[in-house]
C-alpha positions, 0 to 999 in steps of 0.5 A, spaced: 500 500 500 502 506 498 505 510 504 500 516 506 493 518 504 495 523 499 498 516 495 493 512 496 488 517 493 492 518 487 492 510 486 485 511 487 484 516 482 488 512 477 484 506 478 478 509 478 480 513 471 481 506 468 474 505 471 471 511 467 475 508 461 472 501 461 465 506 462 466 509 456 468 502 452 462 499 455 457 504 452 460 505 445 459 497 444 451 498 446 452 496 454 453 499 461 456 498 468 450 498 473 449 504 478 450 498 483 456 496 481 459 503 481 457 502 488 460 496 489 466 499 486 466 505 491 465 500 496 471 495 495 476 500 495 473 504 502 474 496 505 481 495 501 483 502 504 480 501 511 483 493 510 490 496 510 490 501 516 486 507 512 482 508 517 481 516 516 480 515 508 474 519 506 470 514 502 468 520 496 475 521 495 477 515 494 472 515 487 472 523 487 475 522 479 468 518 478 464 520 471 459 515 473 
């Protein structure tokens, strides 16, 4: 894990890009991510965060690059 909350949310934001990405490729073949699996998504990475000692992660921010 990265080493401090401003690292953690730049790999976030990272992945989260990559999310929109898959988002956008989605939509272009005529399909879309589910609004609960954006939800699961932002979940995931919230109990990644706190799994690994984040406790003072802000759930927003770790998903704030978001489109969806």
């Amino acid at each position: 894990m990265p080493p401090g909350l401003h690292a953690l949310y730049a790999l976030t934001d990272a992945a989260t890009k990559a999310f929109n990405a898959l988002e956008t490729g989605s939509e272009a073949a005529g399909n879309e991510i589910e609004t609960t699996a954006h939800e699961e998504v932002a979940e995931e990475f919230r109990l990644i965060a706190t799994a690994h000692g984040y406790l003072d992660a802000d759930p927003e921010r770790l998903v704030s690059a978001r489109d969806w």
